[in-house]
N, C-alpha and C positions, 0 to 999 in steps of 0.2 A: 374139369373135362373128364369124361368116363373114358374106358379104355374100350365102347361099342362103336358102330359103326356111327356118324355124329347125319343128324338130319336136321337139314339147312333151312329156317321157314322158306314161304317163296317169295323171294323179292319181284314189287309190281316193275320193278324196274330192269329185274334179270331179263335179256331175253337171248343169252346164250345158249343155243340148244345143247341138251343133256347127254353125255356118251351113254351107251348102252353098258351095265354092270358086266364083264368077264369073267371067268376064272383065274385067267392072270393077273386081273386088276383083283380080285377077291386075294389073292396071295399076296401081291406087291403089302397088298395093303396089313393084313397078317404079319408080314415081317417086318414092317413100319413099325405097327401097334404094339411087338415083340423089343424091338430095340428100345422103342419108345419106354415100354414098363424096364427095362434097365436101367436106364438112365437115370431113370425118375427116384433111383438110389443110388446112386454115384454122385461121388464129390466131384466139382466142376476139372479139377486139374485130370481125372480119373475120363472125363468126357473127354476133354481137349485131347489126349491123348490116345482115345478109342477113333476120334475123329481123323487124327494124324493118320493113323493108323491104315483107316479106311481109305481116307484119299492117297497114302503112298502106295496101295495096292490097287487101286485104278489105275494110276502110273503104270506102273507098272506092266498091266495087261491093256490096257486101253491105249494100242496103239496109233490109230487113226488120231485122236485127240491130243495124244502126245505130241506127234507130229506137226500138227495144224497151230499148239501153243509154243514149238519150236520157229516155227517159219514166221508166226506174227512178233515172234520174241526178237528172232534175227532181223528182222523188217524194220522193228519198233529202235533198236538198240543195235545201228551197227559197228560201234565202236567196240561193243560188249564182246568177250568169245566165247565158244559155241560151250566152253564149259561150265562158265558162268551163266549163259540163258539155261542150258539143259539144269542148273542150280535152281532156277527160278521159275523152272515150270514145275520141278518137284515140291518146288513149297507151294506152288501155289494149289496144286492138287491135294496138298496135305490142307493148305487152308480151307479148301469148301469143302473137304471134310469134315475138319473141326465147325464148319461155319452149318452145317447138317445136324451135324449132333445138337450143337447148342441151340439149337433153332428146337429142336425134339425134346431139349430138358427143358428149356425155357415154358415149353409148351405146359410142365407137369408143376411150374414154379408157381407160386401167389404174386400177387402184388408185390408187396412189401418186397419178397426174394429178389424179387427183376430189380427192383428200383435199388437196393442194397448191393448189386453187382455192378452198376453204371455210374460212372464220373458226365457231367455235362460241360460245356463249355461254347459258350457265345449264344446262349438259350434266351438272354436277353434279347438278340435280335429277334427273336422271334416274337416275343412279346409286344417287340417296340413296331413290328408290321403289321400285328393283327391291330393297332389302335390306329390304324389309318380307315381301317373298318371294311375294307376291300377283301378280305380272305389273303392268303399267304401261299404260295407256290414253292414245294418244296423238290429238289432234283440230287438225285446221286446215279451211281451206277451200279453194275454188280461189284463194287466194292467192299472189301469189308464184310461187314457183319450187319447189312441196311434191313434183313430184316429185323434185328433186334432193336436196332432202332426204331422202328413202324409202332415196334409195342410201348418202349416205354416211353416214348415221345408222347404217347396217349397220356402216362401216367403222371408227367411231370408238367405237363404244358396242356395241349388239349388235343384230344381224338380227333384223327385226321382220315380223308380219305383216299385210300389207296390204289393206284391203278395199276390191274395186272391182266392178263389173260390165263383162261382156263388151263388147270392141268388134263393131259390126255385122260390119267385115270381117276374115272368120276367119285371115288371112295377117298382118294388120295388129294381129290380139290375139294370138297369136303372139310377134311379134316383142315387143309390148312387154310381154309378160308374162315374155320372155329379158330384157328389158332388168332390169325392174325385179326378177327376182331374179339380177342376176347377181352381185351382189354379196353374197348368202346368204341375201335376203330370201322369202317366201312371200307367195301371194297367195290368198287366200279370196272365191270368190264365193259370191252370195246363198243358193244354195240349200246347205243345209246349214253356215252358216255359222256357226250360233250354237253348234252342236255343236263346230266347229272353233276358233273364239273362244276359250270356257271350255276348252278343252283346252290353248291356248295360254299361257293366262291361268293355267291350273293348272301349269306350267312354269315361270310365272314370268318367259315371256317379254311383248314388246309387241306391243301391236295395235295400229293405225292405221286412222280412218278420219276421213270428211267430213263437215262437217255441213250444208253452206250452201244444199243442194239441196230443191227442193218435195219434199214427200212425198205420197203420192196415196192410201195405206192406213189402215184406221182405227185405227192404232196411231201415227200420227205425234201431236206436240203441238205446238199453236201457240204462240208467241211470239212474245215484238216487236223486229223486226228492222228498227232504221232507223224506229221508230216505228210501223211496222204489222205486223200479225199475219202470221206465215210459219210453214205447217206443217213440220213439222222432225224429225228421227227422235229417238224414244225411246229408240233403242238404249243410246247411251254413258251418260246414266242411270239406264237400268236396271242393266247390265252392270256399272259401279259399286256400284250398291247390292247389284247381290246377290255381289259375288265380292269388294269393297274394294279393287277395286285402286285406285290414285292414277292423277287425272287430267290431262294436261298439256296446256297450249297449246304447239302449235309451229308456228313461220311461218318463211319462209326468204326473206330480203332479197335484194335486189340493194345492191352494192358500185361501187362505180368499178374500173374495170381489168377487167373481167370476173371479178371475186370473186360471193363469196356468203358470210353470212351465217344461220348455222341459229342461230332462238333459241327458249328453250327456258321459257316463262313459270313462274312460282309455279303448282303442282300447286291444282285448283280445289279448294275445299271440299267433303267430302262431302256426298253428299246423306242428308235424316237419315231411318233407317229409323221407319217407323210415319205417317208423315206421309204423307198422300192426296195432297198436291199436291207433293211431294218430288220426284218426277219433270218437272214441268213446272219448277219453280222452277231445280235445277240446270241443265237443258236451256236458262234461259233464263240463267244466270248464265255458262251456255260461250259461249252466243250474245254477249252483251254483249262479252267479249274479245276474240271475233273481230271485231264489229264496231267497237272500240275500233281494232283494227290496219286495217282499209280506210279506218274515217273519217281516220286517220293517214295512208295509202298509198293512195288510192283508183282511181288508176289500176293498180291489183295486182289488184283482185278482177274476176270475171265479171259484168260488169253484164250482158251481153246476155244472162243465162240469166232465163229468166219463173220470178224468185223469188217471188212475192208473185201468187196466183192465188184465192181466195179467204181468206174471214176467218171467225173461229171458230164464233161464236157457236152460230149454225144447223149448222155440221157435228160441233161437239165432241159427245162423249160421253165414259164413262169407257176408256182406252187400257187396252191390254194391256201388258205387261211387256216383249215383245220387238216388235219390228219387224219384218212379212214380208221389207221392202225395210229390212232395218237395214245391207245393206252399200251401200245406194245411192249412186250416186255422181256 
């Protein structure tokens, strides 16, 4: 990857309209491209700790988000007290820091680098899904370190495709949309994507996507995330029920020494067709494992994101099959 501004061919199948170039976004991007060329000579332990760095100083100042990862922390944990959560929103802001940087050196690494920093584990499942010939359905959350697993997931097993939505700064989605296929992966945005999905899926290859984000359309389903109701995308169980592909949890650790960690959970149970509530139950059986891995890891997940914004009752009705926003992210 050069250190210029990166131009993306055009995909027939993009039909995200394009933000217009700024000067802020010409800057943002400038001081990206600036961290970026540092990194790209630092030793990984030398990142991890510019990243720390970075996110204890967000803490720091950013206190809207402080606050909002304090309130879902005391929500999520109320046994916990307010000094142990305020513990744990500090790390956690310290980790998508380090989870920033790594993501910026990873970007300047070879092959061989990525694959020589990652331990795997339970990658057999993954193997033993794609031979059913159906494509594979892979899910995590902002957990972890999921981007790095996007890349070398390509390297070891086979290039998958990614669903995400656009960054606001058009030089800045760019860049990490080189990033994340540089390794032979694709990436599918909203519009159009369920077309793009099922084609994949009908290949036999893998899809990835997120689940741990609000959803705002009346196709999301709630469930209980952390004990209270979080709207949540339909997508992966529908997409399941109608195509069989097998579902997997995958979350991607942090190591001591600057490793990593990709694991690869028991494939969920299908969800059973003919059943009315088949789709919410699956939906909440993915939720439970994800939330099984933050309650284990909790300074890994996004607390400062406003997960948890209203409650069912009064907004549920019957969903649709697909998600508007099923690539959300």
């Amino acid at each position: 990857m050069t250190d210029e501004p990166i131009a993306v061919p055009p995909d027939p199948d993009r039909t995200e309209p394009r933000r217009r170039v700024t000067l802020r976004h010409r800057i943002e991007y400038a001081g990206v491209m600036t961290v970026r060329a540092v990194l790209k000579r630092l030793p990984m332990t030398a990142v991890l700790g510019a990243g720390s760095l970075l996110g204890r100083t967000f803490h720091a100042l950013d206190r809207p988000h402080r606050r909002l990862a304090m309130e879902n922390l005391e929500a999520a944990f109320p046994l916990r007290s307010a000094g142990e959560c305020r513990a744990v929103a500090r790390d956690m802001f310290a980790h998508f820091g380090r989870l920033l940087m790594v993501l910026l050196k990873f970007s300047t690494m070879t092959p061989v680098e990525m694959v020589a920093r990652v331990d795997f584990d339970g990658d057999d499942r993954v193997r033993t899904a794609h031979a059913h010939g159906r494509g594979v359905l892979l899910f995590t959350g902002h957990f972890g370190f999921w981007e790095i697993n996007a890349l070398v997931h390509a390297l070891m097993l086979n290039p998958i495709a990614v669903l995400a939505r656009p960054l606001d700064n058009p030089l800045l989605h760019d860049l990490l949309e080189r990033v994340r296929t540089t390794t032979g992966n694709a990436v599918i945005y909203r519009r159009g994507a369920i077309r793009r999905v099922l084609r994949a899926l009908g290949a036999n290859q893998a899809v990835a996507l997120l689940i741990d984000q609000h959803i705002a359309t009346a196709d999301a389903v709630y469930v209980d995330f952390f004990n209270r109701p979080a709207a949540t995308t339909s997508a992966l169980a529908a997409l399941a029920m109608r195509t069989g592909a097998p579902v997997i949890p995958v979350f991607a650790l942090p190591l001591p020494g600057g490793r990593f960690r990709m694991v690869y959970e028991h494939a969920v149970d299908p969800p059973r067709s003919g059943d009315p509530e088949a789709i919410r139950e699956f939906t909440q059986r993915c939720t439970d494992v994800l939330e099984m891995y933050v309650r284990r890891y909790p300074e890994l997940w996004l607390w400062m994101h406003r997960r948890w914004r209203d409650s069912g009752p009064a907004a549920e009705h019957e969903r649709g099959m697909f998600p508007a926003a099923g690539a959300e992210e």
